[in-house]
PABAMAR-624679 format. One record per residue (C-alpha): residue in one letter; residue number from 1; x, y, z. Coordinates in steps of 0.001 Angstrom, whole numbers, plus 500000, padded with zeros to 6 digits. Layout:
// residues N
(r a, NUM, (X, Y, Z))
...
***
This chain:
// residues 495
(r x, 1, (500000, 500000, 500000))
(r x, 2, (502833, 502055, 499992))
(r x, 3, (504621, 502088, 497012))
(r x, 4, (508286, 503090, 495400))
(r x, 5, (506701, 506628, 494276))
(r x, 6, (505534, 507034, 498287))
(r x, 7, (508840, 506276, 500265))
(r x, 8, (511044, 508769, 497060))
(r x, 9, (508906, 511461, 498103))
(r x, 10, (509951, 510438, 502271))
(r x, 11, (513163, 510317, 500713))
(r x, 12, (512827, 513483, 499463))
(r x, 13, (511703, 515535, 502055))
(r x, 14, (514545, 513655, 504258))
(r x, 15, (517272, 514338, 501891))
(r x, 16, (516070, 518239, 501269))
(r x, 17, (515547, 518928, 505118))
(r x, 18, (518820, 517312, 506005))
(r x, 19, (520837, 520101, 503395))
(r x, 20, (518658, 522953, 504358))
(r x, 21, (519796, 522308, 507914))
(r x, 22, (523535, 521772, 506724))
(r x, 23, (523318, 525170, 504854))
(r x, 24, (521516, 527434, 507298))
(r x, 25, (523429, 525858, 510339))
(r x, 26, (526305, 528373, 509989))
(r x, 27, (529482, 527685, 512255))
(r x, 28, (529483, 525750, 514898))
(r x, 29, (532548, 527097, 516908))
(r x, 30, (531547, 527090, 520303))
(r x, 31, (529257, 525504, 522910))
(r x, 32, (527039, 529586, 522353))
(r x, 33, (527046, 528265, 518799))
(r x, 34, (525740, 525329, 519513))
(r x, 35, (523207, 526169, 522056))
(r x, 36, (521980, 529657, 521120))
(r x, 37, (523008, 529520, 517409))
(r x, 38, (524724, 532709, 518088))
(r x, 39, (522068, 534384, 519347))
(r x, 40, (521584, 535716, 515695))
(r x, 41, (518332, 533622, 514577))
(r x, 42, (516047, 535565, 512731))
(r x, 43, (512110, 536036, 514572))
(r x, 44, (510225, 534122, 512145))
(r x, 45, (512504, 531181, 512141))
(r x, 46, (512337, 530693, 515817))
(r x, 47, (508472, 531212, 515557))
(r x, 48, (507812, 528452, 513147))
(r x, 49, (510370, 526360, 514945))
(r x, 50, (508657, 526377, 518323))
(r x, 51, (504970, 526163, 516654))
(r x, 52, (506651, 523296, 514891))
(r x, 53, (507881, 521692, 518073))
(r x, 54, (504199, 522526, 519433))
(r x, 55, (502095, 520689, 516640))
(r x, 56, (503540, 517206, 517752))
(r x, 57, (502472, 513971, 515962))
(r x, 58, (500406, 514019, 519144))
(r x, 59, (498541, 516866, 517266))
(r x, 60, (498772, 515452, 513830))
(r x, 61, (497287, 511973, 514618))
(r x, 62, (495313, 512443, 517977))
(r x, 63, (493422, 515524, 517193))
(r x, 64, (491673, 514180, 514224))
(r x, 65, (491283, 510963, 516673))
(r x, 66, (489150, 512984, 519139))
(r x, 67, (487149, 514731, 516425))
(r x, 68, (486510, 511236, 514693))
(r x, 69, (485431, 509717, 517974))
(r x, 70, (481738, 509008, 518410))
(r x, 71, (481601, 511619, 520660))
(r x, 72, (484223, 513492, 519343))
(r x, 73, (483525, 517415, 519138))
(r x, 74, (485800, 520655, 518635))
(r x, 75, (485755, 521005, 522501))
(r x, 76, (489690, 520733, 522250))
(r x, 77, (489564, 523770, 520689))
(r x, 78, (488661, 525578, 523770))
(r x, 79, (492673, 524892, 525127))
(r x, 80, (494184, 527498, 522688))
(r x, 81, (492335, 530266, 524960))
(r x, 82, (495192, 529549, 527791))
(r x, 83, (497637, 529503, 524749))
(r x, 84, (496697, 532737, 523728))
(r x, 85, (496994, 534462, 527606))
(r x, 86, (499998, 532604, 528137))
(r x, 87, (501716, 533807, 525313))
(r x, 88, (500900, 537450, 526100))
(r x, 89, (502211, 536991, 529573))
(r x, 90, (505483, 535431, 528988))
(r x, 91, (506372, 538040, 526179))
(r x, 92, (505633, 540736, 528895))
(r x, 93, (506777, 539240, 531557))
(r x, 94, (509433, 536176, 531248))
(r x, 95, (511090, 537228, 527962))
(r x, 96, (512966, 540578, 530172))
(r x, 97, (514040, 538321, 532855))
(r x, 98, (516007, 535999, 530516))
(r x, 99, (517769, 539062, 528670))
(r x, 100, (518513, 540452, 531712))
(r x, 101, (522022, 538418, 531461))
(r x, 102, (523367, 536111, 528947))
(r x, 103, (521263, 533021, 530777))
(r x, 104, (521590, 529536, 528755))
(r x, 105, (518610, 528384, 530395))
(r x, 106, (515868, 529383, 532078))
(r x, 107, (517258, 527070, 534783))
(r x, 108, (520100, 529286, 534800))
(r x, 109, (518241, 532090, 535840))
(r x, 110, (516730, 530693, 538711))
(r x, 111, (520233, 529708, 539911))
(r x, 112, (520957, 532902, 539906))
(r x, 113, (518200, 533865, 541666))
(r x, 114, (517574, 531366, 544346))
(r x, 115, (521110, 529490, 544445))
(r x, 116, (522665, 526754, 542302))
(r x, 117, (520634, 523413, 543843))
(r x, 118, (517994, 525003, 542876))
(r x, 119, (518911, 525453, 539243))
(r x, 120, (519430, 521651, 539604))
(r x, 121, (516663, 520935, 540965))
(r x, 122, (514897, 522525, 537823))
(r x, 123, (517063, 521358, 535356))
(r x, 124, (516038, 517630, 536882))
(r x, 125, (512302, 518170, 536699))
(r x, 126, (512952, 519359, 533097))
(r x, 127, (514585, 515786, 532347))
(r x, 128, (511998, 513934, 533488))
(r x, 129, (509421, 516259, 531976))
(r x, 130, (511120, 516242, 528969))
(r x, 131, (511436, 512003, 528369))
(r x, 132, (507715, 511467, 529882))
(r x, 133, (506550, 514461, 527229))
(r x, 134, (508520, 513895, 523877))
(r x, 135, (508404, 509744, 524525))
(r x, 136, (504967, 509836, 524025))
(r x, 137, (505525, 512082, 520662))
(r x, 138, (508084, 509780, 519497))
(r x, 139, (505623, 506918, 519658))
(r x, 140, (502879, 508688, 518258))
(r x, 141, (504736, 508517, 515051))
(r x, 142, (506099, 505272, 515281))
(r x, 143, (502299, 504062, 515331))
(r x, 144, (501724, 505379, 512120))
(r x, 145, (505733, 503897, 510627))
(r x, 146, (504664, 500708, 512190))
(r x, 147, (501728, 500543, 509977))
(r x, 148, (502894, 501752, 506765))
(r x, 149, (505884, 499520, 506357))
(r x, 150, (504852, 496696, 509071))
(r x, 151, (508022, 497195, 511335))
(r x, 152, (508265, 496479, 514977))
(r x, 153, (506808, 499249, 516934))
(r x, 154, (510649, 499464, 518854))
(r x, 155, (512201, 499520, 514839))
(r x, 156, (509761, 502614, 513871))
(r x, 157, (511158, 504216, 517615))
(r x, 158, (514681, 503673, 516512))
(r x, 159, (514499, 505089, 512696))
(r x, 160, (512468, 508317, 514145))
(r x, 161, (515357, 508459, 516852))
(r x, 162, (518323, 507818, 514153))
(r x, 163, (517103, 511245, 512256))
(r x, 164, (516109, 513282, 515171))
(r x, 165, (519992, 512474, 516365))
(r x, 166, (521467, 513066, 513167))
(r x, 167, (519762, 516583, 512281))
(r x, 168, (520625, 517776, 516023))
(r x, 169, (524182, 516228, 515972))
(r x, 170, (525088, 518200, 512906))
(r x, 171, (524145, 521732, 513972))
(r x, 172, (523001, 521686, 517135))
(r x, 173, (520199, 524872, 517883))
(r x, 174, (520494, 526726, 514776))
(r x, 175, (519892, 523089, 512155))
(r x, 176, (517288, 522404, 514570))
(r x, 177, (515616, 525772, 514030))
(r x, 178, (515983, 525621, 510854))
(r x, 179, (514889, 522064, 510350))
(r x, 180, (511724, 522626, 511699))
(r x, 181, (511286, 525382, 509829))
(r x, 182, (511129, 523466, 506868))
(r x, 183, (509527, 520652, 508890))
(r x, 184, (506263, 523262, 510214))
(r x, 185, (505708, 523970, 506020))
(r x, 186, (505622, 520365, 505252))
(r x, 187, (503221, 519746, 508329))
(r x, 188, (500728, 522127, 507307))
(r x, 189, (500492, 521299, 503534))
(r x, 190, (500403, 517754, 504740))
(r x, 191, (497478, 518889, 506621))
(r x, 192, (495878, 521090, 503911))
(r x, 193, (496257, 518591, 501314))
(r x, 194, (494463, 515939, 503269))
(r x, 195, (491602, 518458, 504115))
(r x, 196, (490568, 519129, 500983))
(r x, 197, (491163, 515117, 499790))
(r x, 198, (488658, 514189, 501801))
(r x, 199, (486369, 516714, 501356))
(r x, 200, (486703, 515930, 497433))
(r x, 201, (485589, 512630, 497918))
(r x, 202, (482482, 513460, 499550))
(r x, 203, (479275, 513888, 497560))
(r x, 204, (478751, 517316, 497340))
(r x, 205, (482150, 518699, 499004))
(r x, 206, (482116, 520833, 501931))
(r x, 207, (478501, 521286, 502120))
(r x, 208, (478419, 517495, 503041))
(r x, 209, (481499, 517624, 505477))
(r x, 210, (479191, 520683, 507063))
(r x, 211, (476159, 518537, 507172))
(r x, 212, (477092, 515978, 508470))
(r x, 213, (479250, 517209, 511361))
(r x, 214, (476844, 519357, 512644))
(r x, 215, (474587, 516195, 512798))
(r x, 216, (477338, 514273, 514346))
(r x, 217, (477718, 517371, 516914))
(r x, 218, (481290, 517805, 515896))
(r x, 219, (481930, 521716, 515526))
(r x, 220, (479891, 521637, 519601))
(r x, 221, (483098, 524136, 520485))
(r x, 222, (482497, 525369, 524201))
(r x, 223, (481734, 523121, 526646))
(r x, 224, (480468, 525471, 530520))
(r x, 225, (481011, 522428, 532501))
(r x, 226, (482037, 522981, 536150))
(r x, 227, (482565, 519121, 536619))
(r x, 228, (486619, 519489, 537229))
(r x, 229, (486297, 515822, 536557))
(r x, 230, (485906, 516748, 532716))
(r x, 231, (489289, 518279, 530759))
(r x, 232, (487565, 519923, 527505))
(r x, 233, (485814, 522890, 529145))
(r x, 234, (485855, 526671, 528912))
(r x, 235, (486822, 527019, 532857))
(r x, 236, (489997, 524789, 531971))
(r x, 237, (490858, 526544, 529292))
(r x, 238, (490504, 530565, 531146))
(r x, 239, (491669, 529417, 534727))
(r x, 240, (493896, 526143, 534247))
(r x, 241, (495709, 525766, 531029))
(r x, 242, (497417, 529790, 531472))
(r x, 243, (498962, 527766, 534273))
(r x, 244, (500286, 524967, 531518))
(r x, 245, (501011, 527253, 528560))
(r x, 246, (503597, 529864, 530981))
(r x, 247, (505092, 526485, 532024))
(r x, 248, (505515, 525579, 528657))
(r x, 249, (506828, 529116, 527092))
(r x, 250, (508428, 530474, 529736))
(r x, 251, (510072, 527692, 531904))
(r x, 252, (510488, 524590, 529846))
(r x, 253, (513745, 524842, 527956))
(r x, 254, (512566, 523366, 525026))
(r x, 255, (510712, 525800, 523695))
(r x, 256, (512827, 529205, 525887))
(r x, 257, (515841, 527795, 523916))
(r x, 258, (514872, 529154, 520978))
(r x, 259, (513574, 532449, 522252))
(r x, 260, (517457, 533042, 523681))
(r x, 261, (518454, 532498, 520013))
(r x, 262, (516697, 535591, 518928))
(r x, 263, (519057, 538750, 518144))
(r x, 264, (517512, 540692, 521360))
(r x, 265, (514856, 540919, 523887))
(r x, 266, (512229, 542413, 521066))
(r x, 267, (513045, 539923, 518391))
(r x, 268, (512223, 537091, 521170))
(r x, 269, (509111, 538925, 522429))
(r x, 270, (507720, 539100, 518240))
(r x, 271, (508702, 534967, 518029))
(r x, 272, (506605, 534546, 521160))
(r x, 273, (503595, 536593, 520072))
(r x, 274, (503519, 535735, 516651))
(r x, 275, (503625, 531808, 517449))
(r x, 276, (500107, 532002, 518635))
(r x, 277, (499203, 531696, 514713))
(r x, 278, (500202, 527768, 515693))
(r x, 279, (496708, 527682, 517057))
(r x, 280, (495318, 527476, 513692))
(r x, 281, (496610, 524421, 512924))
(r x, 282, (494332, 522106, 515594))
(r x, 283, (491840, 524058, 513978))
(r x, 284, (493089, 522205, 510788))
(r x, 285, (493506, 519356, 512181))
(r x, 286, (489952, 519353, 514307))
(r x, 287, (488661, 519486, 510509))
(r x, 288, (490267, 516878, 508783))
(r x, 289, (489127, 514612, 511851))
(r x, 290, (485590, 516112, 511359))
(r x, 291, (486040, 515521, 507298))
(r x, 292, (487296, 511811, 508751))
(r x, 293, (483746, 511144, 510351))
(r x, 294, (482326, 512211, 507260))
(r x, 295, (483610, 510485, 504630))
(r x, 296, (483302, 507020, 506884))
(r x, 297, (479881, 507920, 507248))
(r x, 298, (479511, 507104, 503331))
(r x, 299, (482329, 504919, 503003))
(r x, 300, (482668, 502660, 506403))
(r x, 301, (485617, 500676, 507360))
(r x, 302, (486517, 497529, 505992))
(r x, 303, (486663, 495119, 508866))
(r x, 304, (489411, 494589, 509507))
(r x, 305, (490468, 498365, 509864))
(r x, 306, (487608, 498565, 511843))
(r x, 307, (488593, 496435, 514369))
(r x, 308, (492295, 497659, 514458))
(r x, 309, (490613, 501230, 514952))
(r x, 310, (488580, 499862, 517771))
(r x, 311, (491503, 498591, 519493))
(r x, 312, (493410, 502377, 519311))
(r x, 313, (491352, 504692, 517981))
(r x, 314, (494534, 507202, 517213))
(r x, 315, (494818, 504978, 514490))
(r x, 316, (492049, 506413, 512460))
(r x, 317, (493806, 508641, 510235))
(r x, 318, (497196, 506742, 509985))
(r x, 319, (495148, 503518, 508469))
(r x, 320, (492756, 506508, 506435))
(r x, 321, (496278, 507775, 504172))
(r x, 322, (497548, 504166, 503868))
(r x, 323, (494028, 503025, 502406))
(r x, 324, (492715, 505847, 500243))
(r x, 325, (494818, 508832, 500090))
(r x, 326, (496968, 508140, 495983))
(r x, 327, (500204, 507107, 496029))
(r x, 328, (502635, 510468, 495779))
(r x, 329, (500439, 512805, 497775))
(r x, 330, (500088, 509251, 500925))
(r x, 331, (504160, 509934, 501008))
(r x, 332, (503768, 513769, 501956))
(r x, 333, (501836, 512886, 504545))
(r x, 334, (503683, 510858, 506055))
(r x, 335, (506766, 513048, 505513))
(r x, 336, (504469, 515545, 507740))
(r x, 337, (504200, 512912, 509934))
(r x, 338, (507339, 512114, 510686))
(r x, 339, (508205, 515946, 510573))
(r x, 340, (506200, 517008, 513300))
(r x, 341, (507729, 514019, 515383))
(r x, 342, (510828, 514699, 514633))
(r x, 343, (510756, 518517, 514556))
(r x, 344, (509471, 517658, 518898))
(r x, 345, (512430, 515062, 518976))
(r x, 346, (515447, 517092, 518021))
(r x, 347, (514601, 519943, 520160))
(r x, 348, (514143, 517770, 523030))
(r x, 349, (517335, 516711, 522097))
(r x, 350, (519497, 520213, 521696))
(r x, 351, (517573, 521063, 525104))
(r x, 352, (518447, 517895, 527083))
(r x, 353, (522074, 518097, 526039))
(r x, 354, (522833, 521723, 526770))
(r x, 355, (520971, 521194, 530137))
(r x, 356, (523136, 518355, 530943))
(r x, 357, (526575, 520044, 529992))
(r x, 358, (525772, 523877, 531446))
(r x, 359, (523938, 522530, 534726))
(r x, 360, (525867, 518722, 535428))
(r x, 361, (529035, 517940, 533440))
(r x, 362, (530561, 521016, 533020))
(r x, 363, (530812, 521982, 537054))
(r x, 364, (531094, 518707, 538077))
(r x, 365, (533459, 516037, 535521))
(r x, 366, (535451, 519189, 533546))
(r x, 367, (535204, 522679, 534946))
(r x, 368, (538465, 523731, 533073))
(r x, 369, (537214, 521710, 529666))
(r x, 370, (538075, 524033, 526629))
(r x, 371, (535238, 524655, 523826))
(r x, 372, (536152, 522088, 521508))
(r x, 373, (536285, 519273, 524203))
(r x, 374, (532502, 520755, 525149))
(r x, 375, (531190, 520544, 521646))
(r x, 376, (532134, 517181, 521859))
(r x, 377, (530774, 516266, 524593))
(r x, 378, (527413, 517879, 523484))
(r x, 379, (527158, 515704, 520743))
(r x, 380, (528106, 512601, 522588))
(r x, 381, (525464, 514180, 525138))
(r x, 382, (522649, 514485, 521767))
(r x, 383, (523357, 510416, 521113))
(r x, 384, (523176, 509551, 524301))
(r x, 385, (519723, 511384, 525345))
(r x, 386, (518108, 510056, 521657))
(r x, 387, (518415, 506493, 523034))
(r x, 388, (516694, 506919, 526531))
(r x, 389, (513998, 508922, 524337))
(r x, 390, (513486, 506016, 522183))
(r x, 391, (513212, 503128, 525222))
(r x, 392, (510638, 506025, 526254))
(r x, 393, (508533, 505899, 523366))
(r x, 394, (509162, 502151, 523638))
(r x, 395, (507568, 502018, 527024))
(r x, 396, (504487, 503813, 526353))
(r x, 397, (503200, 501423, 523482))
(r x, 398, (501897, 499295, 526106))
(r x, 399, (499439, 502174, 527236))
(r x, 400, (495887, 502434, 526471))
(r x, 401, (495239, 506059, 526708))
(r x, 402, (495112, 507850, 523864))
(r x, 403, (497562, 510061, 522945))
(r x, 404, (496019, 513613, 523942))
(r x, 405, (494898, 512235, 527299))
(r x, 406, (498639, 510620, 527294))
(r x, 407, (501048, 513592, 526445))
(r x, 408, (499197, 515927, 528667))
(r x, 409, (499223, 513724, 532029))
(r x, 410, (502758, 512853, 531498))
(r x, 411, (504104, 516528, 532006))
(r x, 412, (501319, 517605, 535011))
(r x, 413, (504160, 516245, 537499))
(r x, 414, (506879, 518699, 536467))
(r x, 415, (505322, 521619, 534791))
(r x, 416, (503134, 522623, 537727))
(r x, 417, (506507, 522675, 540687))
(r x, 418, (508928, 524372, 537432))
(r x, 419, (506556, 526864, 537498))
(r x, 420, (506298, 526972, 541040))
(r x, 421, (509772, 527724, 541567))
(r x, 422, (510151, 530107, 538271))
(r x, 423, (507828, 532712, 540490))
(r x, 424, (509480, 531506, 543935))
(r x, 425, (512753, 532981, 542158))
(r x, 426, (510844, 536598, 541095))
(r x, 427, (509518, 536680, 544581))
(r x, 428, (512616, 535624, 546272))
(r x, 429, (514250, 539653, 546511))
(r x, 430, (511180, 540806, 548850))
(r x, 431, (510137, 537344, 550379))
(r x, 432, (511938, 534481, 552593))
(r x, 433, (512266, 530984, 550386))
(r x, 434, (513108, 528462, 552063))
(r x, 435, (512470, 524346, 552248))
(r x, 436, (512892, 523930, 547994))
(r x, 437, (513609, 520511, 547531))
(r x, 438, (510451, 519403, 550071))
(r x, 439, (508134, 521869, 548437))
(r x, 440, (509072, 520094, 544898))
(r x, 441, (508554, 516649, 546286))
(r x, 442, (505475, 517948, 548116))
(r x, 443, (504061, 519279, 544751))
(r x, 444, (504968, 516608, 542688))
(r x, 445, (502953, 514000, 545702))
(r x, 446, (499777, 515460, 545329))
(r x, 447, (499468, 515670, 541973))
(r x, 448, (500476, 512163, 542338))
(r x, 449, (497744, 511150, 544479))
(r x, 450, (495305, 513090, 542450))
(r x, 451, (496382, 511423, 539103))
(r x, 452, (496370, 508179, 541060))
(r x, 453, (494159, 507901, 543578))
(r x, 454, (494341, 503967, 543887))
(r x, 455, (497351, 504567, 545805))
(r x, 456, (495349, 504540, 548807))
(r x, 457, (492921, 502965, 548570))
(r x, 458, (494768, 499488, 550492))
(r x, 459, (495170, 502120, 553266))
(r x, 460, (491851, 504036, 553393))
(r x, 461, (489469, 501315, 552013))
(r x, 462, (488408, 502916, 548790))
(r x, 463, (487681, 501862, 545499))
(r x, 464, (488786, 505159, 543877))
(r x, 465, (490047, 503926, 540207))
(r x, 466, (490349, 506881, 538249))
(r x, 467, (491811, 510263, 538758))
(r x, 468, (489635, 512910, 541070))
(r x, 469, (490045, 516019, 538766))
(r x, 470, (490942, 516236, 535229))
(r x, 471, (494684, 516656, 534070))
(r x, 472, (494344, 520256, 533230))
(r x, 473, (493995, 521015, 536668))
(r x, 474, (496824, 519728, 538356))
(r x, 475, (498840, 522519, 536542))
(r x, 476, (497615, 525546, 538943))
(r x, 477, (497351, 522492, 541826))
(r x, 478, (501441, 521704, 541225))
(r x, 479, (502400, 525162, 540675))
(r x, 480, (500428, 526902, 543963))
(r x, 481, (501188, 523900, 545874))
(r x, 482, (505182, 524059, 545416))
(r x, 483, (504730, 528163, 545968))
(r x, 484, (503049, 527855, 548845))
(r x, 485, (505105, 525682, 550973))
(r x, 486, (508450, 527415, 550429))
(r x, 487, (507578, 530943, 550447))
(r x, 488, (507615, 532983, 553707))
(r x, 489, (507396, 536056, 555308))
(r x, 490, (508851, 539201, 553966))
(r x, 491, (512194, 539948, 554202))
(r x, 492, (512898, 542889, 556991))
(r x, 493, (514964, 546030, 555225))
(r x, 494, (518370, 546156, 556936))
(r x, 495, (518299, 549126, 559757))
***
């Protein structure tokens, strides 16, 4: 089902991302090379590169998943409203802090402002953040290799993972940008192109898609729940997800990488503001799983895709290119596939291994290490990181939740105390901060307990067997929690 013309145009888009990345890289001279490409990366570049990193294969594949579902709606939709706040707040807010000195990290910046363990202690929650988060990106896509060329699902991991290694190992932060630049283009034509596919082979076009989905209840956008048992609502989305989104943009080093690659504070402040036009594309995405429902209305399932949809419903619109989209136009898809995996894979990876040199090896192994022994050890550091992410991935094939419900719970234990101590260190000039490391492990214990209640119930005598509040919650729970506990009174002025 996948023929010769298929995998030249994967080859293709392999080959032609591979030399853009070579090209655009510029020199790589020095660990700052490396890691900030210079600090001389154009606005728009590091834009598209963190809406690239963004729009996951999580996106790509489980959003039309969601839509397709038989009670599937746009309700997911409602999330970009924290987006959009968050956004506004970290260019206002976050973005001076990090100019403020030549900071690596945002980890950095905390060390400075609350002490070196504490940098640490970031830089550690971003790890684990970081494998839990991308893993489950990394297998998204290795669903969809698995299916087109019948691979083991740990084969797909390791192909996705040989790329994502190779693109970052050649050019660190600035072929990564770059990369995904080219890699966010691909993504959305893949989208567009399957969009209006499907809608072409509907009867009457659009009017049908339309028709249909508004008798299926699928463009049912805003959902005024106040169960907090329920994720998709409009409550989530104002009070919660701000919470998630300033974790995300303003203290996860994946994405503030890229924003200390920028030329100065305003360039980084436009590539912040003008990557909320990444919203559009779950938009895009909500529709093609919307034009999915349609056309299966009209054209079911054989069987036996029915039943290997039933077992994981993500699979929907993997198994919908591989069986009716025409050979040439099924490989760009999958080339946006695998580009929005591994756009989220080799960022992870730049991010990991500066993290690891700036915040572990460096003051610890080789403190007097000159810059070309450190550039080698960051690429030693990219291979290295690209494997654990791939036994990740590897791990999470034996879950059954699906993929939104999966990527989002994975990073509610880290986000929510990173935050907590991102504001600890802005607070820490008028207030007392004390008791870090138990206000971490304090935050991360209740969300915990909230995520898995079943913990207790040997001790208490419950039955409790599924989480007491939905995932977007624990963000503001994590973040407040960890706050709370370490700060303290305000500091007296001397005399």
């Amino acid at each position: 089902m996948f023929g010769f013309l298929d995998w030249a145009v994967v080859a293709a888009y392999i080959v032609a991302t591979t030399i853009v990345g070579h090209r655009l890289k510029g020199r790589q001279k020095n660990t700052r090379d490396f890691f900030l490409g210079g600090r001389n990366m154009p606005w728009y570049a590091v834009s598209a590169s963190t809406i690239a990193t963004t729009i996951s294969a999580v996106t790509f594949i489980g959003v039309p998943a969601t839509v397709y579902a038989a009670d599937g709606s746009f309700v997911y939709l409602q999330l970009a409203l924290g987006g959009v706040i968050a956004r506004i707040l970290v260019a206002r807010f976050l973005v001076p802090l990090y100019y403020e000195k030549e900071f690596y990290s945002p980890y950095e910046y905390m060390a400075d402002r609350l002490g070196p363990v504490v940098g640490r202690i970031t830089a550690g929650m971003f790890f684990l953040g970081g494998i839990l988060g991308q893993g489950v990106r990394v297998y998204a896509t290795a669903l969809v290799l698995e299916i087109i060329t019948g691979w083991s699902m740990m084969q797909s991991i390791a192909v996705i993972a040989m790329f994502a290694v190779l693109w970052t190992w050649m050019g660190g932060i600035a072929a990564v940008i770059w990369t995904d630049f080219v890699q966010f283009c691909i993504l959305v034509a893949g989208g567009i192109a399957a969009l209006f596919f499907i809608v072409n082979g509907l009867p009457d076009n659009w009017s049908t898609l339309i028709s249909v989905g508004q008798q299926g209840g699928k463009f049912h956008t805003f959902d005024f729940s106040t169960d907090p048992r329920v994720a998709f609502t409009f409550w989530a989305a104002l009070i919660a997800m701000p919470f998630q989104n300033v974790a995300v943009y303003g203290t996860d080093h994946l994405f503030v990488q890229r924003l200390l690659c920028c030329r100065n504070q305003r360039e980084a402040q436009k590539a912040v503001l003008w990557s909320t036009l990444g919203e559009l594309v779950p938009v895009l995405m909500l529709m093609v799983g919307v034009g999915l429902f349609a056309f299966y209305e009209y054209f079911p399932l054989a069987d036996s895709l029915a039943a290997s949809v039933a077992e994981r419903g993500d699979r929907i619109f993997p198994l919908f290119i591989i069986s009716e989209i025409p050979t040439g136009l099924k490989g760009l898809l999958i080339a946006a596939t695998l580009s929005a995996a591994i756009s989220s894979l080799d960022s992870i990876l730049a991010a990991l291994s500066q993290i690891s040199l700036t915040m572990f090896y460096k003051p610890f192994i080789e403190p007097d290490a000159d810059e070309t022994r450190l550039l080698a050890i960051s690429r030693a550091l990219v291979i290295f990181w690209g494997a654990v992410l791939a036994l990740m991935a590897w791990q999470f094939s034996a879950s059954e939740l699906d993929l939104i419900t999966l990527a989002f719970s994975m990073t509610t234990y880290t986000w929510g105390p990173m935050l907590g101590l991102f504001l600890l260190s802005i607070a820490a000039p008028r207030h007392r901060v004390a008791n870090i490391a138990g206000s971490v492990v304090f935050s991360i214990g209740v969300v915990l307990l909230i995520n898995e209640p079943q913990i207790l119930n040997p001790v208490f005598g419950t039955a409790y067997d599924a989480p007491l509040l939905a995932w977007p919650w624990l963000f503001p729970i994590g973040t407040l929690s960890c706050f709370a506990l370490a700060i303290r009174g305000r500091h007296r002025e001397p005399g």
